[in-house]
C-alpha positions in Angstrom: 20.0 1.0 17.8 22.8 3.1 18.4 24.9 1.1 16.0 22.0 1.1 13.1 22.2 4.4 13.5 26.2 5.0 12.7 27.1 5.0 16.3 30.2 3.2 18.4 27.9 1.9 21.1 31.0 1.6 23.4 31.4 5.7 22.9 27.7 5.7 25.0 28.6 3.7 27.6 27.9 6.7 30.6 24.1 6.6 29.1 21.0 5.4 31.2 17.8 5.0 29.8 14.3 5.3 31.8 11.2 3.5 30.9 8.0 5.3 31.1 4.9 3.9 30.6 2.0 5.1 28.6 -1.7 3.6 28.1 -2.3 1.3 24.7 -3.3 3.2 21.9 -4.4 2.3 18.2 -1.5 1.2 15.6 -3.7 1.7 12.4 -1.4 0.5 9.5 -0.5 3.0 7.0 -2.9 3.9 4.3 -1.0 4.2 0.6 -4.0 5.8 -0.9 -4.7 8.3 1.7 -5.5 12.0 -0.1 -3.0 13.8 2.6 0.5 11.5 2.4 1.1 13.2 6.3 2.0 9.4 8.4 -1.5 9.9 10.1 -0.9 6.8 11.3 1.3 8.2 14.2 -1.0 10.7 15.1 -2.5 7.8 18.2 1.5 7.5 19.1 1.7 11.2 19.7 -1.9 11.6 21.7 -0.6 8.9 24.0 2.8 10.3 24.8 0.9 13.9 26.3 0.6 11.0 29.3 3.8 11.3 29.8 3.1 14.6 31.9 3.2 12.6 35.3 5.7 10.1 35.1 7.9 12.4 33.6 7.8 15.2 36.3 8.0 12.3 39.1 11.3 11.3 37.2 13.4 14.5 36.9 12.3 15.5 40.9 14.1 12.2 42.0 16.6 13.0 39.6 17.0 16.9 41.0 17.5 15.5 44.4 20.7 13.7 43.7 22.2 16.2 40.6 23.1 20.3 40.9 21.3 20.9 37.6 19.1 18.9 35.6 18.9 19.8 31.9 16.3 18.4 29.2 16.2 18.4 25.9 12.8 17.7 24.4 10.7 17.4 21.0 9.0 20.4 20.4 6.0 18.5 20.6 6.5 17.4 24.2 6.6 21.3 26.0 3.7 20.1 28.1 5.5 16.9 29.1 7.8 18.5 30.9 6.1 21.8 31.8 6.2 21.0 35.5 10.0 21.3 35.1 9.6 25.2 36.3 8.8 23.9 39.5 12.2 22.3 40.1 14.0 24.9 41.1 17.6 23.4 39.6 16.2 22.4 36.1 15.3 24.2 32.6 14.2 22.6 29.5 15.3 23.4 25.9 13.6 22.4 22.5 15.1 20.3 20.2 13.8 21.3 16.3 13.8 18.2 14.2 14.2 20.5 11.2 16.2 22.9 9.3 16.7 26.5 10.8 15.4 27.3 6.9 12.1 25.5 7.7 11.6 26.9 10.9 12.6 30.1 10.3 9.9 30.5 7.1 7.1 28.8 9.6 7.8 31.6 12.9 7.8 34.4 10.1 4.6 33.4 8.7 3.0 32.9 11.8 4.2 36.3 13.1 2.6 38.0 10.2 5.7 38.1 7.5 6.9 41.4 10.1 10.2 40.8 9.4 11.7 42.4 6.3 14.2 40.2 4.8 17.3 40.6 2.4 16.8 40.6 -1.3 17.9 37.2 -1.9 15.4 35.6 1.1 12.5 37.5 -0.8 13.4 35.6 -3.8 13.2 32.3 -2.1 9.8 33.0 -0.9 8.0 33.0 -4.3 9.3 29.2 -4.7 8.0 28.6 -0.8 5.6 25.8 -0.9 2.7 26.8 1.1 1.6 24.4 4.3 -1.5 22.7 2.5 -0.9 19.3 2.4 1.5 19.1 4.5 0.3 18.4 7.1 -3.0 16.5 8.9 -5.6 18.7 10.7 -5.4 16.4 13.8 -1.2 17.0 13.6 -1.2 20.9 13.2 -4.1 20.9 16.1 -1.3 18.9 18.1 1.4 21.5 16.7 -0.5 24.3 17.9 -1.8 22.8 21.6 2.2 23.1 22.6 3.0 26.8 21.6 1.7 28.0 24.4 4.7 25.4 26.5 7.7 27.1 24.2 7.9 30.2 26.3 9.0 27.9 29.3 11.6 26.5 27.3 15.4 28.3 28.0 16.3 28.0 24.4 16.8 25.8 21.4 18.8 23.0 19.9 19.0 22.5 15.6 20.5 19.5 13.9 21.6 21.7 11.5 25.0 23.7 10.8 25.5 27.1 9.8 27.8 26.5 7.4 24.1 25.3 5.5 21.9 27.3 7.9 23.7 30.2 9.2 21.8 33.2 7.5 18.4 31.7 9.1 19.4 30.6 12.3 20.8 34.3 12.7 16.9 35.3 11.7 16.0 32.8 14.3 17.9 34.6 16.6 16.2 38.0 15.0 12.6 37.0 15.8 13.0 35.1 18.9 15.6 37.1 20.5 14.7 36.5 23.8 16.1 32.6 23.9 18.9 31.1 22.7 19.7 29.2 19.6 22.3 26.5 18.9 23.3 24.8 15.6 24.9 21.8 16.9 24.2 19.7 13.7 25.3 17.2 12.4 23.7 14.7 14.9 25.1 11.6 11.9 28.8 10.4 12.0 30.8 12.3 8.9 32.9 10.0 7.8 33.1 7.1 6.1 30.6 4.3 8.1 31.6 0.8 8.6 30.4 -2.3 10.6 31.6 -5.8 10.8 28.4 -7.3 10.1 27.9 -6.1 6.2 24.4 -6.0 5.0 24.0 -7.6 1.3 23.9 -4.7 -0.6 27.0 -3.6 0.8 28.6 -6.1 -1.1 27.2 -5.4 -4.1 28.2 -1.9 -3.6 31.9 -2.6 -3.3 31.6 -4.0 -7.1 30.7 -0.9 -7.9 32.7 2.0 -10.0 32.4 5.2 -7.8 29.5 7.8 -7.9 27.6 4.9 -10.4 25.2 4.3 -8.0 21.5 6.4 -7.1 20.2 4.9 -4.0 16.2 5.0 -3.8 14.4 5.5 -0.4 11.8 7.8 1.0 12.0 7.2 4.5 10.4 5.0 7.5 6.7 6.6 7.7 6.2 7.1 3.8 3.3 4.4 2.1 3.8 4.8 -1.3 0.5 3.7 -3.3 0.2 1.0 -5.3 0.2 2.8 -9.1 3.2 5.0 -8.2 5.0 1.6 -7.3 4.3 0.6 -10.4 6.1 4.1 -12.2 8.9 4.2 -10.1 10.7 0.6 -11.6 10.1 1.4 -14.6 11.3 4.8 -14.7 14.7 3.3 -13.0 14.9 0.3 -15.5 14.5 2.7 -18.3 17.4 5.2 -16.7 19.7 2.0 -17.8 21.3 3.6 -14.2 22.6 1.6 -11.0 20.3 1.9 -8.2 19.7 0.3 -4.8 15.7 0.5 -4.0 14.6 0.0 -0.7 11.2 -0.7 -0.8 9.3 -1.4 2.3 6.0 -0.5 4.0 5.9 2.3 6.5 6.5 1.6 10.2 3.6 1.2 12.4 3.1 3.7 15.5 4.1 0.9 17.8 6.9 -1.5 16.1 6.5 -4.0 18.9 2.9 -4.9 18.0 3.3 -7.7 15.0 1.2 -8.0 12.2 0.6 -8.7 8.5 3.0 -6.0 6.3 1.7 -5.2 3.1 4.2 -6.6 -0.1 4.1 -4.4 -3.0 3.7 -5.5 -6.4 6.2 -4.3 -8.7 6.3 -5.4 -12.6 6.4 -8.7 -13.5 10.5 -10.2 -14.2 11.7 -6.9 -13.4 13.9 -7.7 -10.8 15.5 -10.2 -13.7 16.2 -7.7 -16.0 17.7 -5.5 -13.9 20.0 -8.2 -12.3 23.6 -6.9 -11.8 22.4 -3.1 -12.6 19.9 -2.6 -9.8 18.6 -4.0 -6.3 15.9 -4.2 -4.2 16.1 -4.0 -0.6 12.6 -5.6 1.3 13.8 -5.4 5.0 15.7 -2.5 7.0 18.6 -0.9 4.7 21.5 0.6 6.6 21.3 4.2 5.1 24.3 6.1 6.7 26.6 3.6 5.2 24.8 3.0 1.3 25.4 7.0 1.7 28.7 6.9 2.6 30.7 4.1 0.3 32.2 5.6 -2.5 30.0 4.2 -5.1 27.0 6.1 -4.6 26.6 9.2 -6.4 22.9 9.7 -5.7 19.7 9.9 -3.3 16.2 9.7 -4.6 14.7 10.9 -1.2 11.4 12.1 0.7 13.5 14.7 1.8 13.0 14.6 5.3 15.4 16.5 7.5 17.4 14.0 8.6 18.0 12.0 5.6 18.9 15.1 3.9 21.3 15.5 6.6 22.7 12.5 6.1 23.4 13.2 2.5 24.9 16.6 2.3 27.1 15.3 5.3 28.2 12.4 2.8 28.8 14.7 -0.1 25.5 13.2 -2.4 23.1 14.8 -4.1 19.7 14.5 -3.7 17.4 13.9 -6.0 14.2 15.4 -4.1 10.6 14.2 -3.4 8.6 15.1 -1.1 6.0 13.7 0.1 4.7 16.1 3.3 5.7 17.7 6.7 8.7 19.7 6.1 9.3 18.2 2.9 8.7 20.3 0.4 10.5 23.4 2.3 13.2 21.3 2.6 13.0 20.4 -1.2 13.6 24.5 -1.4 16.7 24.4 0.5 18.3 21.4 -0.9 17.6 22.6 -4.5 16.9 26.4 -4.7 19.3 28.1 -1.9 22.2 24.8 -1.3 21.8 23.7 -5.0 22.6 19.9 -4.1 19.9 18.8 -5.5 16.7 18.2 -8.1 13.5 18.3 -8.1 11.5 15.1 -9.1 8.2 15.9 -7.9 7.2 19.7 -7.6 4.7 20.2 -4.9 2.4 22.4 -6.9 1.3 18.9 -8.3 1.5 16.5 -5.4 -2.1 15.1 -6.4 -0.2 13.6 -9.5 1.6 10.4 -10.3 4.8 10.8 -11.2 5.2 8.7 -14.2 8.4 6.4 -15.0 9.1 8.6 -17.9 10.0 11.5 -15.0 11.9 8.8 -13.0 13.9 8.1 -16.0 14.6 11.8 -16.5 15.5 12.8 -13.4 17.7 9.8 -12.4 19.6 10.7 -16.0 19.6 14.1 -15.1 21.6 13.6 -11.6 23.6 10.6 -12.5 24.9 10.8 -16.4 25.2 14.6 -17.0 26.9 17.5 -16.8 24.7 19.4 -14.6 24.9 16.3 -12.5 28.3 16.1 -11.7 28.4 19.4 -10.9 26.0 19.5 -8.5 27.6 16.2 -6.9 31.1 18.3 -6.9 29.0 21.1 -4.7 27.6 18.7 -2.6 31.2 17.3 -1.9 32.3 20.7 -1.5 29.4 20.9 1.3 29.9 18.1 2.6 33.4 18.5 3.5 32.8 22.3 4.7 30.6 20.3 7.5 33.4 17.7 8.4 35.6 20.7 9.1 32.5 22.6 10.8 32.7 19.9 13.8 36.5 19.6 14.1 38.2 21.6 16.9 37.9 25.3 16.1 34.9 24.9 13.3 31.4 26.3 13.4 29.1 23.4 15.0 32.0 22.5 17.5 32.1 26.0 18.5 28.5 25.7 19.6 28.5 23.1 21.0 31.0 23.9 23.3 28.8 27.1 23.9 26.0 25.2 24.8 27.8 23.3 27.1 29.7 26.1 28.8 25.8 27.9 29.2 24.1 24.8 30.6 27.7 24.1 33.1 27.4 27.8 34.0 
């Protein structure tokens, strides 16, 4: 995993991993068609893992016997996993937040009652702030909500983020939760270029390639796409006469152990023929960090989750956004609006809608054979490279890391 992830295995080689068991639960396979695109398919995943409470607590006390300090890092869905931790009198916990400081931020300052007054050019962001509805599953936010209570035990918190893209809102994050303390150590993705000695396929067609030529098409591990929109989306790339990879798969299951029958989308008849040599499709697992990082993509068409956006910007492409829940659309906001790395595909104010192949078409034009295009891919370069330095010796994210480190060694 570590190497599917961008990672020399070797350099993890002082890391132990414990096994802790949890009861069976459900592993409903995604639903396409589902009105709310949340992966509510998870949700029996995350109800099991709150039985983690025990084992958990019975782990880190025979681990505090043998170490000076214990330190954990958890989800911030999993404060009361490891809210027995204030009974171990050499441990503290910090939350790790899966998301931007942007998102986070915008979520704390709604939730406190919008106290906050912010600067002229934050005020202008919030008119093009998505609002939460749709977002997110009743049963999810209920989940969300059950472990605020658990984040006051927490000693601080972790971002995969930088503040060379964050910095004005993880300072407001600092602003509104003033008491704890806050750490962009982001990014958690390798920078530079990726490379394995076992090549998937459509690396190889990639190194045929003429540089920036190619928009690379995925929306993530936990996004169903329903049947009609399958249908848009080719046709919308065949008519952008553009290069693409498209990974098109199912979403995973909530447990990826348990086998069973994967749905196969239909897409148009012979298209895959007449594409041949311009585009690809990509059934199975697609290695992301290293289609993002070979010289001959120039695009993303992307859910816009937080991590793959990450993974972009850190590679210096642009993002051609569409969200389909969770964080995504707020994230859409930073990547397009505040960043300007990226376009808008579909806007959130009509999520309920199909985006039709004529949109496809426009907006893989737009980002890929334009002006406009290749200047946002020159700012996303510029970014990208901004964050390369930000985690050499001296730069922002190495800086807090090493402040982190020198707090939790104190």
């Amino acid at each position: 995993m570590l190497r599917v992830h961008g990672w020399d295995p070797n350099s993890f080689s002082n890391i132990h991993f414990h096994d802790l068991k949890i009861p069976p639960f459900l592993t409903p396979s995604p639903n396409p068609n589902a009105p709310n695109k949340f992966p509510s398919h998870l949700q029996p995943l995350v109800d099991a893992s709150l039985d983690l409470r025990e084992p958990m607590t019975s782990l880190l006390r025979e681990l505090s016997s043998k170490a000076t300090r214990i330190i954990v890092v958890n989800d911030s869905l999993m404060g009361s996993v490891v809210q027995d931790l204030v009974t171990i009198p050499n441990a503290e916990s910090y939350t790790f937040q899966c998301t931007s400081a942007f998102t986070c931020f915008f979520h704390s300052w709604e939730a406190m009652g919008k106290a906050l007054e912010l600067d002229p050019y934050s005020k202008i962001i919030t008119k093009d702030l998505p609002s939460l509805e749709g977002c997110f599953t009743t049963e999810f936010m209920n989940s969300i909500h059950s472990q605020v209570k658990f984040q006051k035990l927490s000693a601080g918190y972790l971002y995969n983020t930088c503040r060379v893209i964050d910095g004005a809102y993880m300072d407001l994050m600092e602003k509104i939760e003033g008491d704890k303390k806050h750490w962009a150590i982001g990014p958690f993705n390798p920078v530079r270029n990726i490379g394995s000695n076992k090549r998937h396929k459509c690396l190889e067609w990639l190194d045929k390639e003429s540089p920036n030529s190619v928009i690379y098409v995925s929306f993530g591990t936990t996004t169903a796409m329903e049947y009609e929109q399958i249908k848009e989306l080719p046709i919308g790339l065949e008519k952008s006469e553009q290069k693409f990879i498209w990974v098109l798969r199912d979403a995973d299951k909530g447990d990826v152990f348990i086998n069973g029958e994967l749905r196969k989308a239909e897409i148009p008849k012979g298209f895959e023929e007449r594409v041949k040599g311009r585009g690809m499709v990509v059934r199975d697992w697609a290695p992301q960090l290293e289609i993002l990082s070979h010289p001959s993509t120039g695009g993303f068409m992307s859910h816009c989750g937080w991590k793959s956006c990450m993974e972009s910007i850190t590679m210096g492409v642009p993002i051609a956004a569409w969200p389909m829940a969770s964080d995504q659309p707020r994230n859409t906001v930073l990547i397009t609006k505040l960043l300007k790395v990226g376009i808008v595909v579909k806007d959130w104010s009509r999520r309920g809608e199909l985006v039709t192949a004529s949109t496809v078409e426009k907006a893989v034009k737009l980002l890929m054979a334009s002006k406009e295009g290749d200047e946002i891919r020159k700012r996303t370069v510029d970014l990208g490279g901004a964050i390369g330095q930000s985690i050499e010796e001296g730069g922002a994210s190495s800086k807090e890391l090493d402040s982190f480190i020198t707090h939790v060694t104190r």
